[in-house]
VOPAGU-2260 file (C-alpha; in pm, 1 decimal, decimal comma):
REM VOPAGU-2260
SITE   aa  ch    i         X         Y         Z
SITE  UNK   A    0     510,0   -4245,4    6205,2
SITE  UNK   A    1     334,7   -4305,2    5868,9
SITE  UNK   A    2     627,3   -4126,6    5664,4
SITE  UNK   A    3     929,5   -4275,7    5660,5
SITE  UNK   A    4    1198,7   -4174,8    5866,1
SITE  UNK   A    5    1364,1   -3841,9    5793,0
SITE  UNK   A    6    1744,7   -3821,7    5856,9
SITE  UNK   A    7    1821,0   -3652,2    6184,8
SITE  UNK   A    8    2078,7   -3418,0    6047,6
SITE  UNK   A    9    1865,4   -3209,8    5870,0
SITE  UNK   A   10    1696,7   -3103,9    6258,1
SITE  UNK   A   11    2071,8   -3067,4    6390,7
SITE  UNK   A   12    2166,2   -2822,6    6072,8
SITE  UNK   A   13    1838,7   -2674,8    6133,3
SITE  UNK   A   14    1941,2   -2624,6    6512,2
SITE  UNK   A   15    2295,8   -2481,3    6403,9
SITE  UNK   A   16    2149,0   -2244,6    6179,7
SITE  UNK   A   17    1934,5   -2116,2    6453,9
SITE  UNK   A   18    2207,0   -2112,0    6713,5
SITE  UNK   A   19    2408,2   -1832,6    6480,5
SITE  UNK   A   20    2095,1   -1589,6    6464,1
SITE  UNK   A   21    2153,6   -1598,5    6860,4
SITE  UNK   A   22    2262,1   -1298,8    7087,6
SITE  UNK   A   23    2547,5   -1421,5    7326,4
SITE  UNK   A   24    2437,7   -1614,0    7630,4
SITE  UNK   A   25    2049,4   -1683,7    7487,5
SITE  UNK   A   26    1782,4   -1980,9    7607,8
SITE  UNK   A   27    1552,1   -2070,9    7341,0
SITE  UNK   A   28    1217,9   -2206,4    7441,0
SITE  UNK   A   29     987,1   -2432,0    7241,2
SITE  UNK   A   30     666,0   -2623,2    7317,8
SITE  UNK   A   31     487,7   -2873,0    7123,2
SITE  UNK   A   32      96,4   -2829,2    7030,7
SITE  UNK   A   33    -174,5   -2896,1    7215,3
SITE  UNK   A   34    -432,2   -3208,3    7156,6
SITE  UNK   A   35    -739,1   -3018,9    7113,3
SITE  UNK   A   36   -1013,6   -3113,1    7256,8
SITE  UNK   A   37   -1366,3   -3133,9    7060,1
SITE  UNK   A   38   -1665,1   -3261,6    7291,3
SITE  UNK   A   39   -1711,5   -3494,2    7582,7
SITE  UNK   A   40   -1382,8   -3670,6    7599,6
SITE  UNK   A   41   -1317,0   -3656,4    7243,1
SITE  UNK   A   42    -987,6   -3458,4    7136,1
SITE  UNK   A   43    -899,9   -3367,0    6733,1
SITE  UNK   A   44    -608,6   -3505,2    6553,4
SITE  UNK   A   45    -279,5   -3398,4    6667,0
SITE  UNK   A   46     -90,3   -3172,3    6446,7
SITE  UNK   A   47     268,1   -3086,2    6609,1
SITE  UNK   A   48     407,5   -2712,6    6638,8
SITE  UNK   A   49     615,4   -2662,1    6276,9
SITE  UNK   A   50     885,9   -2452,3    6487,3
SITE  UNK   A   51     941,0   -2757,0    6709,8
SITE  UNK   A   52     895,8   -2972,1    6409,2
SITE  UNK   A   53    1147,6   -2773,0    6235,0
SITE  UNK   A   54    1413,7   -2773,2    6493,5
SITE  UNK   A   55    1343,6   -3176,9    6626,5
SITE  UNK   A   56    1139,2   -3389,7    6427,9
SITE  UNK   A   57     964,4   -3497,4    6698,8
SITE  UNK   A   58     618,2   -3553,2    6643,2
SITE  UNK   A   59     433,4   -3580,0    6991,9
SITE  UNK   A   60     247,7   -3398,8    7204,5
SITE  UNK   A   61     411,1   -3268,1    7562,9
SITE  UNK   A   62     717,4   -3183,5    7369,4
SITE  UNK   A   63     956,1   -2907,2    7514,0
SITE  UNK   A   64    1289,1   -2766,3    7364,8
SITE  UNK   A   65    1541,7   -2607,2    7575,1
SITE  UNK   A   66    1844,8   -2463,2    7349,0
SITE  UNK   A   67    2142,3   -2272,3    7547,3
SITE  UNK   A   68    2453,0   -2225,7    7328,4
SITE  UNK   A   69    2680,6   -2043,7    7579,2
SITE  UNK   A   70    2567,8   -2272,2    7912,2
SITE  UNK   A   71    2849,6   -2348,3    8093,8
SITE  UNK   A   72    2745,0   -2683,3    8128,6
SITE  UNK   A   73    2744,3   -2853,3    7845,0
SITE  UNK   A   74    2446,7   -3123,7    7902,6
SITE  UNK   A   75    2253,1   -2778,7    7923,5
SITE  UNK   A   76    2335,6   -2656,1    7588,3
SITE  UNK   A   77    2054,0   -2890,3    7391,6
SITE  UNK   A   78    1770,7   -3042,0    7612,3
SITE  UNK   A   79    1457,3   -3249,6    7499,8
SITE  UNK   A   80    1146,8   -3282,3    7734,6
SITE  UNK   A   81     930,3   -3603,6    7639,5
SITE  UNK   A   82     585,5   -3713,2    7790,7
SITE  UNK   A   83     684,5   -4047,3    7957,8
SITE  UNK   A   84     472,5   -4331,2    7854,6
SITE  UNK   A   85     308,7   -4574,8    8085,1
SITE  UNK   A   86     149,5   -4899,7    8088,2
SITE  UNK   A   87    -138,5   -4751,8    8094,5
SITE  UNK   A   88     -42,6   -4476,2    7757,5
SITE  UNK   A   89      51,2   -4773,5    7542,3
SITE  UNK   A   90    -266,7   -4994,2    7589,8
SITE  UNK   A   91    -474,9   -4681,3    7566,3
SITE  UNK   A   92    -296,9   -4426,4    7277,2
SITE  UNK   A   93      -2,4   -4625,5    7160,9
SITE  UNK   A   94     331,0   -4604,5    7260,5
SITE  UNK   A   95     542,7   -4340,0    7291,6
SITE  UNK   A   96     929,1   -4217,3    7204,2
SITE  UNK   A   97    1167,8   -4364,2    7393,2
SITE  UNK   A   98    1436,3   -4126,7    7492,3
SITE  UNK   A   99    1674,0   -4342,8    7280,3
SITE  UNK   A  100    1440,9   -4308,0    6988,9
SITE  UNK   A  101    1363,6   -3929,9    7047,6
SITE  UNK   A  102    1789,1   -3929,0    7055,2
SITE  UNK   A  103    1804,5   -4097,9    6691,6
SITE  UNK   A  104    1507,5   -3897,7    6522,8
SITE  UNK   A  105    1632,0   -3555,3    6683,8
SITE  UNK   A  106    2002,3   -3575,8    6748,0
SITE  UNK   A  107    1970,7   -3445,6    7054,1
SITE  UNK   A  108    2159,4   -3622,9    7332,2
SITE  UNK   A  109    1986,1   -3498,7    7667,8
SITE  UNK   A  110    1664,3   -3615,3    7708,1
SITE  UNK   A  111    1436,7   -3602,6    7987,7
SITE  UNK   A  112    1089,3   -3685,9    8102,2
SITE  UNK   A  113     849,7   -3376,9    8077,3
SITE  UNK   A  114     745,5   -3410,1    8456,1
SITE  UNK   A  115    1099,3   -3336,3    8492,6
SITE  UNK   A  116    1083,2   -2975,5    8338,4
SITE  UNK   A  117    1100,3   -2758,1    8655,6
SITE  UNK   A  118    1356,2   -2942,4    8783,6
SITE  UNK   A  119    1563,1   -2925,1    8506,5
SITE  UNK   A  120    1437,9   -2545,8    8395,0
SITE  UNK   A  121    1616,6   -2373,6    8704,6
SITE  UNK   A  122    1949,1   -2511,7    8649,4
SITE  UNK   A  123    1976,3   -2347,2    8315,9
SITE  UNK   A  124    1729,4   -2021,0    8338,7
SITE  UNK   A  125    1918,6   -1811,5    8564,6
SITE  UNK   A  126    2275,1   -1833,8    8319,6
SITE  UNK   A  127    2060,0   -1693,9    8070,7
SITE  UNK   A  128    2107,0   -1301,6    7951,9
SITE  UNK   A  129    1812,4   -1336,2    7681,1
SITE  UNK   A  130    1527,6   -1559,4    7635,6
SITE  UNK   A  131    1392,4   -1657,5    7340,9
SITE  UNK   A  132    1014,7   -1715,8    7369,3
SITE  UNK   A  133     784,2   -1813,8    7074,1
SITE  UNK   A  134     442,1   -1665,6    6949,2
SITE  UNK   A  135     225,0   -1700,6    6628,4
SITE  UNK   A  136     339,3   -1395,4    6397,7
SITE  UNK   A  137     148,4   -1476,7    6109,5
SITE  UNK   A  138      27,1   -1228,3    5947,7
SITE  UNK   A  139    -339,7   -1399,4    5877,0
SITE  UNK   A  140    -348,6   -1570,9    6215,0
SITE  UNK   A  141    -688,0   -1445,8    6378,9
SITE  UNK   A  142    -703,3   -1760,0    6596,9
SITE  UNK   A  143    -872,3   -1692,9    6950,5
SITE  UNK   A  144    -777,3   -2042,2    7104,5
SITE  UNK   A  145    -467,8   -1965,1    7353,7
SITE  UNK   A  146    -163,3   -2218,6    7221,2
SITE  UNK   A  147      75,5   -2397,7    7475,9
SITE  UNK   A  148     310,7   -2169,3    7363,6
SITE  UNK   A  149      99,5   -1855,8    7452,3
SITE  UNK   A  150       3,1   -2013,2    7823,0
SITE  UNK   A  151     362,4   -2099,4    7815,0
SITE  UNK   A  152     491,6   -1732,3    7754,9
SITE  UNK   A  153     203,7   -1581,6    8024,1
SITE  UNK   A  154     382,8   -1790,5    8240,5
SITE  UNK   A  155     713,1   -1720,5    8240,4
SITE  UNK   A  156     666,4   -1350,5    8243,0
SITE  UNK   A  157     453,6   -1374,2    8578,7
SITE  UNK   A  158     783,7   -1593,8    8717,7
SITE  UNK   A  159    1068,7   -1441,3    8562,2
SITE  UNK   A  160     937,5   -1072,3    8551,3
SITE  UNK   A  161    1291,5    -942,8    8499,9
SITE  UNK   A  162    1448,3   -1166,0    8243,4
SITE  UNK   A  163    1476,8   -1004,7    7933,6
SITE  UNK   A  164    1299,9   -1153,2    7646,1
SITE  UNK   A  165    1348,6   -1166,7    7296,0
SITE  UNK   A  166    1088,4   -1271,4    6946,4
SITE  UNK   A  167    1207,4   -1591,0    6843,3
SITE  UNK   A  168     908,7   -1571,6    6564,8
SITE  UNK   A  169    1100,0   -1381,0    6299,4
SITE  UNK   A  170    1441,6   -1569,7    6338,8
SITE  UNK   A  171    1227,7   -1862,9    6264,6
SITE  UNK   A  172    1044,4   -1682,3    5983,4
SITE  UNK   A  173    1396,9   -1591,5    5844,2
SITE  UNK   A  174    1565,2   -1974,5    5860,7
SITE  UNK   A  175    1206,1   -2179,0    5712,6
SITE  UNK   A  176    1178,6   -1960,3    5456,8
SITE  UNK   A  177    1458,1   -2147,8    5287,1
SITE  UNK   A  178    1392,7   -2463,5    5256,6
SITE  UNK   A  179    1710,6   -2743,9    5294,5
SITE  UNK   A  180    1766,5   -2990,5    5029,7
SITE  UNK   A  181    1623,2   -3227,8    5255,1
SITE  UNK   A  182    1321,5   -3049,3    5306,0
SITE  UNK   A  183    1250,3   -3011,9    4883,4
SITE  UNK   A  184    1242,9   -3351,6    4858,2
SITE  UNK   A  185     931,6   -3418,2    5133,5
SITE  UNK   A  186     792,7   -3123,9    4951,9
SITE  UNK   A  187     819,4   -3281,6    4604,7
SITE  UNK   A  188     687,4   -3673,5    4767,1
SITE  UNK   A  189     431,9   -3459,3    4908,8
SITE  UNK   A  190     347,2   -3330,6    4548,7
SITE  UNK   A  191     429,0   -3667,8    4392,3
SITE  UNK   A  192     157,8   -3817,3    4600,2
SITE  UNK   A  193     -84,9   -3539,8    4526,0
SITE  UNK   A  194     -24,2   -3606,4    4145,2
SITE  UNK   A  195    -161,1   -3959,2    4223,1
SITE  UNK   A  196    -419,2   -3805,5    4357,5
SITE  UNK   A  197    -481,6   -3589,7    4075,0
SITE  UNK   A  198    -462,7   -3865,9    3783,1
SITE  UNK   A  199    -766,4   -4058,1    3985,5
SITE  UNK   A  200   -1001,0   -3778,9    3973,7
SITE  UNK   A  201    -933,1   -3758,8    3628,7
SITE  UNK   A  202   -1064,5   -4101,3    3515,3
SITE  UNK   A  203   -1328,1   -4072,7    3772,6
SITE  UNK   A  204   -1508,2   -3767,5    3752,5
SITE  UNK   A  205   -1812,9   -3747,2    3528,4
SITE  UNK   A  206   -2150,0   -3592,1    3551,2
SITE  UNK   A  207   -2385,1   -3712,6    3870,2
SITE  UNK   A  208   -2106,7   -3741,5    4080,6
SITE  UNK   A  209   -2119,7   -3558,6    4426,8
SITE  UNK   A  210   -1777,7   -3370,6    4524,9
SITE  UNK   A  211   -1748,3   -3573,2    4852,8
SITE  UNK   A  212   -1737,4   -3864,4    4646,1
SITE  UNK   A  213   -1436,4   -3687,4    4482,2
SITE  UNK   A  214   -1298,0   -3633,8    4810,1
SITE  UNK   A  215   -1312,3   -3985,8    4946,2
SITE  UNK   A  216   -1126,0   -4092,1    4578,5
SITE  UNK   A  217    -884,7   -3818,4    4705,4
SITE  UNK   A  218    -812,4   -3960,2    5089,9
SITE  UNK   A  219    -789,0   -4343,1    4968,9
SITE  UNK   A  220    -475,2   -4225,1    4693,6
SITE  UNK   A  221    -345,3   -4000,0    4982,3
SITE  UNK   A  222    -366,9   -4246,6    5262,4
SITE  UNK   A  223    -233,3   -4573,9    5069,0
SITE  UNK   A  224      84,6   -4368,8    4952,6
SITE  UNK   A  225     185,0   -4278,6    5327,4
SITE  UNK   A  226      17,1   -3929,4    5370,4
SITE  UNK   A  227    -141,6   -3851,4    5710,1
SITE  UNK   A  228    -448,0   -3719,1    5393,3
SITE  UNK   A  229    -537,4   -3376,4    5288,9
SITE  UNK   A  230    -270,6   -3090,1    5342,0
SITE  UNK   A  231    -545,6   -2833,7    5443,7
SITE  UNK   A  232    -916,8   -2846,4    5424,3
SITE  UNK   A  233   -1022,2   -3017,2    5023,2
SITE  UNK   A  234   -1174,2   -2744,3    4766,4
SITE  UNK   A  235   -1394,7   -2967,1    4577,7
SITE  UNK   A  236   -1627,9   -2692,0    4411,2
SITE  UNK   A  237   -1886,0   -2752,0    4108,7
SITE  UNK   A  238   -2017,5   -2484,9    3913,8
SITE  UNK   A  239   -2121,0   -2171,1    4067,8
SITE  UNK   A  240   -1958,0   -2333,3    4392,8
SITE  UNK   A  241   -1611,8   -2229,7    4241,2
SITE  UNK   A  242   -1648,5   -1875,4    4279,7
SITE  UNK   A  243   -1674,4   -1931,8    4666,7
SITE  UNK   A  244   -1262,3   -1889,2    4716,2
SITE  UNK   A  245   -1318,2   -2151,5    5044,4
SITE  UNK   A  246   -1568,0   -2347,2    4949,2
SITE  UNK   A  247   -1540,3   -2701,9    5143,3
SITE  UNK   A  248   -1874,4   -2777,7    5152,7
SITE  UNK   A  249   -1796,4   -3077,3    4916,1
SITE  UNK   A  250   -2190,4   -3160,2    4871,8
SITE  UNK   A  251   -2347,3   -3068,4    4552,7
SITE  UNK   A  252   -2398,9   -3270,0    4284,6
SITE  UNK   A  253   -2149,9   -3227,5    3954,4
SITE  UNK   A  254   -2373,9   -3134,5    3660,7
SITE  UNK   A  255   -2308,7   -3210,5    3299,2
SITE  UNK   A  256   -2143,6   -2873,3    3199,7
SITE  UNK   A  257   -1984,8   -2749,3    3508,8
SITE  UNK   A  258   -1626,7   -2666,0    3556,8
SITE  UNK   A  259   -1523,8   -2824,0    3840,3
SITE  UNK   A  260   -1248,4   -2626,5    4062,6
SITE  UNK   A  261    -966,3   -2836,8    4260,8
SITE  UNK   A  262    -794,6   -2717,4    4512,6
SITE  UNK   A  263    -645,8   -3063,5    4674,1
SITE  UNK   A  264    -357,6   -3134,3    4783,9
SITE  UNK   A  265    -135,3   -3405,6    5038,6
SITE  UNK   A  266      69,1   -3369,7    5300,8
SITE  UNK   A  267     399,5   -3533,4    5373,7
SITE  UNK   A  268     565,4   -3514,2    5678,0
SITE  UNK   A  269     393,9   -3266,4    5764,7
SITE  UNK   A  270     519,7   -3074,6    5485,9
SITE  UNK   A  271     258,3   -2926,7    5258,3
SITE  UNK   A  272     184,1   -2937,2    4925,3
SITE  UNK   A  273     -99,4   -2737,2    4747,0
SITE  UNK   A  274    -253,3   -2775,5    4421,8
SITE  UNK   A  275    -557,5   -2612,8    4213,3
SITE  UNK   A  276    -693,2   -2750,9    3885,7
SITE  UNK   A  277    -975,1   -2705,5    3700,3
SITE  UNK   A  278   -1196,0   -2947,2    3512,7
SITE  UNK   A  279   -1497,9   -3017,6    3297,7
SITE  UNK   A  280   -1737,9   -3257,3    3454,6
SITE  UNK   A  281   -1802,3   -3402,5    3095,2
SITE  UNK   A  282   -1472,8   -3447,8    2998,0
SITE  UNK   A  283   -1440,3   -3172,1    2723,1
SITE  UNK   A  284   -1470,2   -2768,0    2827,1
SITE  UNK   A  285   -1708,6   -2550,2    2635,2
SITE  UNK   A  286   -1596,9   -2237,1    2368,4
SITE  UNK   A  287   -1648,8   -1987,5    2671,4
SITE  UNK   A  288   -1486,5   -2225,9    2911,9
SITE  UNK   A  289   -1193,1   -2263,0    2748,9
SITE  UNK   A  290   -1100,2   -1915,6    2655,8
SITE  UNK   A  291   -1124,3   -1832,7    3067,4
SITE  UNK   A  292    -918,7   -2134,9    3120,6
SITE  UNK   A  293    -672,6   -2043,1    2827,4
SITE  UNK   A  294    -667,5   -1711,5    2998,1
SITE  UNK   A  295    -527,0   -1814,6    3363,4
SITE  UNK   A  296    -339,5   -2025,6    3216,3
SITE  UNK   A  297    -144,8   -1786,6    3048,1
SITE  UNK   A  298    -107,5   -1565,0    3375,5
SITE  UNK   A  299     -35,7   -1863,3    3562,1
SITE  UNK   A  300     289,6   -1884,4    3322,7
SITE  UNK   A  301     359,2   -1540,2    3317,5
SITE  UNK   A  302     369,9   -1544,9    3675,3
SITE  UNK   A  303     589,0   -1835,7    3719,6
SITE  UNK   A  304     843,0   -1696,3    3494,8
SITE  UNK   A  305     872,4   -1385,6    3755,3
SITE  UNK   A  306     924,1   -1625,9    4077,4
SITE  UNK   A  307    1322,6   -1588,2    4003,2
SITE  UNK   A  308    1589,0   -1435,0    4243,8
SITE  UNK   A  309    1610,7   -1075,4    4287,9
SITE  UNK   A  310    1198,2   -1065,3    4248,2
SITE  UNK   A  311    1015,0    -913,5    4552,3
SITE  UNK   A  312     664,4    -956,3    4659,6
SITE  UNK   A  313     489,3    -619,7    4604,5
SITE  UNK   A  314     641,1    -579,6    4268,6
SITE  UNK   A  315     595,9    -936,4    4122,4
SITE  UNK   A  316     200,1    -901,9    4214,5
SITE  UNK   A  317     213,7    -553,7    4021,3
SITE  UNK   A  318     286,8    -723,8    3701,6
SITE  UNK   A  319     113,4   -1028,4    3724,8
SITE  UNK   A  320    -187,8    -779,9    3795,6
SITE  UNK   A  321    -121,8    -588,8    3469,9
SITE  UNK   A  322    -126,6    -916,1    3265,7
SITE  UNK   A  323    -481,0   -1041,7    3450,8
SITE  UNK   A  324    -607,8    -673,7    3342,1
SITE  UNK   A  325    -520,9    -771,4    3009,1
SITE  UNK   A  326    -676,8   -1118,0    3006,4
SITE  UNK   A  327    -996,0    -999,2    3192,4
SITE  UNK   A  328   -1048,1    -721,1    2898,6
SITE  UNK   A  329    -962,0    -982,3    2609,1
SITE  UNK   A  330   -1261,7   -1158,7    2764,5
SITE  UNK   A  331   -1478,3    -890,7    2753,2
SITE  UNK   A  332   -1503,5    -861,3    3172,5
SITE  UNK   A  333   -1361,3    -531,6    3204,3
SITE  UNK   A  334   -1273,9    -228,3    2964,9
SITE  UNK   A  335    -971,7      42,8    2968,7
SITE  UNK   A  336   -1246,5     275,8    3114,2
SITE  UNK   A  337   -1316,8      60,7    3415,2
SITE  UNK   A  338    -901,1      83,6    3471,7
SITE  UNK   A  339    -904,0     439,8    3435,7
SITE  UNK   A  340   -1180,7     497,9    3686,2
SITE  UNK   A  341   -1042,7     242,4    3928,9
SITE  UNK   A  342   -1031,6     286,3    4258,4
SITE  UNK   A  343    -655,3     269,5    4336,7
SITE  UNK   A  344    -739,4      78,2    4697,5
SITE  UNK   A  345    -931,8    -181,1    4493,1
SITE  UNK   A  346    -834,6    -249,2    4128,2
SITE  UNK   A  347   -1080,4    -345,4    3847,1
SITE  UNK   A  348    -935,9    -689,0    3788,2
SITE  UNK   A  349    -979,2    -780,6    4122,7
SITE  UNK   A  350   -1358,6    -806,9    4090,4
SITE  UNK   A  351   -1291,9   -1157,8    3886,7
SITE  UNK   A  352    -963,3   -1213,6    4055,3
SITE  UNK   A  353    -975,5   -1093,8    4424,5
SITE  UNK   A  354    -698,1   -1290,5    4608,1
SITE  UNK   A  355    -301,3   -1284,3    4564,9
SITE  UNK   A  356     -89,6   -1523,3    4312,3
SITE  UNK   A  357     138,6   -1638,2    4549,3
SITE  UNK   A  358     227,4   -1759,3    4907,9
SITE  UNK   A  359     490,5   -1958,7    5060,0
SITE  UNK   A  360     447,0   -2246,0    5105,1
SITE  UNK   A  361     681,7   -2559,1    5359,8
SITE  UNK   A  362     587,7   -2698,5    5701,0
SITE  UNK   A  363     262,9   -2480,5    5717,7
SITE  UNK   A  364      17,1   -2412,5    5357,1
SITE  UNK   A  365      51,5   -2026,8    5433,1
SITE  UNK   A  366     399,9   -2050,2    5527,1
SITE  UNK   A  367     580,7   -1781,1    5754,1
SITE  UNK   A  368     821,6   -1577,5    5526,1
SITE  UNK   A  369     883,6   -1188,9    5486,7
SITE  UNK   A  370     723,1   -1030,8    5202,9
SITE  UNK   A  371    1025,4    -758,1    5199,7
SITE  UNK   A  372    1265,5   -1014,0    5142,5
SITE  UNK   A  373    1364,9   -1028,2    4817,7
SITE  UNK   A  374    1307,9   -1386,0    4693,5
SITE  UNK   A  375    1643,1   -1628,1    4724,0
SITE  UNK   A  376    1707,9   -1995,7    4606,9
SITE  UNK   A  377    1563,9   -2231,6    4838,5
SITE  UNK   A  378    1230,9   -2037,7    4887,2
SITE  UNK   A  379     959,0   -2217,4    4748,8
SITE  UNK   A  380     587,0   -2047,4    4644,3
SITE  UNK   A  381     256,5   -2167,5    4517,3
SITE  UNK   A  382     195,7   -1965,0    4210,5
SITE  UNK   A  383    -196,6   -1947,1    4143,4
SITE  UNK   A  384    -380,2   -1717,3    3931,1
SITE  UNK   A  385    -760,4   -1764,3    3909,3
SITE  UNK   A  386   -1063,9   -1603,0    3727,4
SITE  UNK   A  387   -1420,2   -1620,3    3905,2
SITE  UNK   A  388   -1733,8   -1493,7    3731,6
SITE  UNK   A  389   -2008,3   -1518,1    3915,7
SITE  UNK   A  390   -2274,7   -1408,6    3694,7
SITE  UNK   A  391   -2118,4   -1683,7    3441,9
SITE  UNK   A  392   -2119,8   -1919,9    3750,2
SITE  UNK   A  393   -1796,6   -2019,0    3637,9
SITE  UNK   A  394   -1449,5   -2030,4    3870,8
SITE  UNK   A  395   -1113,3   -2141,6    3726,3
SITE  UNK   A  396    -794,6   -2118,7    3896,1
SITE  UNK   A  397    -445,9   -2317,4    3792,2
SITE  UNK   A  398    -197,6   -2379,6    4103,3
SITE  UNK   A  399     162,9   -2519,9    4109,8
SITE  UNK   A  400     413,3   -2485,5    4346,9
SITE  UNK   A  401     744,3   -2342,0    4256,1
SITE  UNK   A  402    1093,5   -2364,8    4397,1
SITE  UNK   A  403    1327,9   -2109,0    4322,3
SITE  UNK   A  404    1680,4   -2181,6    4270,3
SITE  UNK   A  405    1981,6   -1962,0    4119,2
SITE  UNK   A  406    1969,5   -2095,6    3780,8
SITE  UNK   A  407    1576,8   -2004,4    3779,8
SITE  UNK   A  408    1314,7   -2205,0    3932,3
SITE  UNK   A  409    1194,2   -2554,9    3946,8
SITE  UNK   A  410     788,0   -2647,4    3903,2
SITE  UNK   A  411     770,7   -2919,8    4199,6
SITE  UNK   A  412     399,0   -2983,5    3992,2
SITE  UNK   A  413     544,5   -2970,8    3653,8
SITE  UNK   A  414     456,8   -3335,0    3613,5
SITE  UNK   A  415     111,5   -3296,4    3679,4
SITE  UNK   A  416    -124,4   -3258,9    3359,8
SITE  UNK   A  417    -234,1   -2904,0    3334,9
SITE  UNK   A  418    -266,1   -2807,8    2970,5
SITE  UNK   A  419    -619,2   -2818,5    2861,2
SITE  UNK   A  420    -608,1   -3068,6    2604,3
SITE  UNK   A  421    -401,5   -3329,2    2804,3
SITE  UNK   A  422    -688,3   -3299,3    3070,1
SITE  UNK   A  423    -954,8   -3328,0    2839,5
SITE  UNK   A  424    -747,8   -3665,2    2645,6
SITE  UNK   A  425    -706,4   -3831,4    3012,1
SITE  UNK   A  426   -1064,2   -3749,6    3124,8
SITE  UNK   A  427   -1193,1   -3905,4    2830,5
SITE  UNK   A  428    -971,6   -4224,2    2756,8
């Protein structure tokens, strides 16, 4: 792998820590990702399963995880499935994990070939009294393609009709939401790199230049500093372009005078990191530009200062919308009347700022995480605020991402210039 290699205890803690959520006597069952295919006999770059990830490290496609507790056999207890590699495999694709090497990344001690699933599979389904299958339980996932997992799951229940089976999706929502010490610090190399990334832009960004030229500058820091590239799809959007919330077009020109809206960040690991800035083309913002940027900047602060312990979702995004209301009337956007007369269902302030502050954020951008859960140390969120005028064809929006810890919370991003003036010094040294 690109990324160095990550120490195998943190996927046997991780493994632990799922094994005590158990009921007695449970099989867990994990699959890998697909390769997905585009056209011909092309195929898209592989991006593993974070639950497998999470529980493994193994990064490979035709990966299965077997977990049994309670078997009374104890080589049953932890299993690994590979996809065997061939002659053939390594000219072609590249070799594959041993089983020795898929032993030292994963800590797993039983490995087997995939082909040898079945085989394998019924001597350790029928001691089982619950089986844990997995499914997407996002709450934005509208995805139509059937996984592995979900072809996995159809079936099982058509050949083990009476087994009974259990939602491993929120035990898994409940464990990655806090993130391991080990975890933090991909996070934070992931936002390291991304500061790299960052500082470019800044001394290369001036008016004429097109925003895919931005994002190449972006991939070439990413790539030479070990990132597989972009954590999610680049927001590089000019002007009027920044009050389209996912814009990746990246193909207009920069004009002299534009704001130009960042929202660009690397992966590590395949752990995420996710950034938003917001930039003059010309090195120096204008009166009007400034006082909207001044303006979510100050929320942005406001609202980092509530991502503490003891803070819950629903409540924190009640205040941080009273201070936008505040900001958006102190710039002459809305008025007390336009509060009074709001409709309840959809707010006045969300006409200039229409999307939430926060998300969590780990092994996937929108991470999985329960927004009744009252925030805890180890959880870590993006915290962006963001103020879009179309008429004004003007979109700012500030984005850090924010660990939370008992003493208060750490700014992963803190490091990364966001005050106006030290943007405006580095664009223009």
């Amino acid at each position: 792998m690109r990324y160095s290699s990550i120490d195998k205890s943190l996927f046997v803690e991780n493994r632990l820590r799922l094994t005590e959520l158990l009921k007695p006597r449970s099989l867990v069952i994990l699959n890998s990702n697909d390769i997905m295919p585009s056209n011909a006999d092309g195929a898209m770059g592989f991006k593993q399963n974070s639950d497998i990830f999470y529980l493994t490290g193994v990064d490979q496609e035709e990966t299965v995880l077997l977990t049994f507790p309670d078997h009374p056999d104890e080589k049953f207890r932890e299993v690994l499935f590979l996809r065997e590699t061939n002659e053939l495999i390594a000219v072609w694709e590249g070799e594959k994990l041993t089983k020795e090497q898929a032993r030292e990344v994963s800590g797993i001690t039983n490995v087997y070939w995939t082909h040898q699933f079945e085989t394998i599979f019924g001597n350790i389904i029928f001691e089982a009294d619950h089986v844990y299958l997995n499914t997407n339980e996002h709450t934005r996932n509208g995805s139509i393609v059937q996984t592995r997992e979900a072809r996995f799951v159809a079936e099982f229940k058509e050949r083990y009709p009476v087994h009974h089976l259990v939602r491993l999706a929120p035990l898994m929502h409940q464990l990655r939401a806090i993130k391991q010490p080990a975890e933090i610090a991909l996070m934070q190399k992931a936002c390291d790199i991304t500061k790299l990334g960052f500082e470019r832009l800044l001394k290369f960004v001036k008016p004429g230049v097109q925003e895919f030229e931005i994002e190449a500058e972006l991939i070439h820091e990413f790539l030479i500093n070990r990132s597989k590239g972009f954590a999610y799809q680049p927001i590089i959007a000019s002007g009027a372009n920044a009050c389209v919330l996912h814009y990746i077009q990246n193909d207009r020109t920069c004009n002299d005078g534009d704001v130009l809206l960042l929202d660009v960040a690397a992966e590590y690991a395949n752990y995420g990191s996710d950034l938003s800035r917001s930039i003059p083309v010309n090195g120096k913002f204008t009166k009007r530009q400034r006082e909207v940027y001044d303006a979510v900047l100050r929320v942005f602060k406001s609202a980092k200062s509530m991502l503490v312990t003891g803070n819950i979702w629903d409540e924190y995004h009640l205040e941080v919308s009273k201070i936008m209301e505040s900001e958006l009337i102190g710039l002459g956007l809305i008025s007390k009347d336009d509060i009074t007369k709001q409709d309840p269902d959809w707010p006045a302030y969300k006409k200039y700022f229409p999307h939430g502050t926060s998300h969590f954020l780990g092994l996937d951008i929108h991470d999985v995480g329960n927004k009744y859960r009252r925030f805890e140390p180890g959880m870590v969120f993006t915290c962006e605020p963001g103020i879009y005028i179309k008429e004004e064809g003007l979109g700012i929006r500030l984005e850090n991402n924010i660990l939370i810890t008992a003493e208060g919370n750490i700014d992963l991003m803190g490091h990364i210039p966001i005050e106006a003036e030290e943007i405006e010094d580095l664009m223009n040294k």
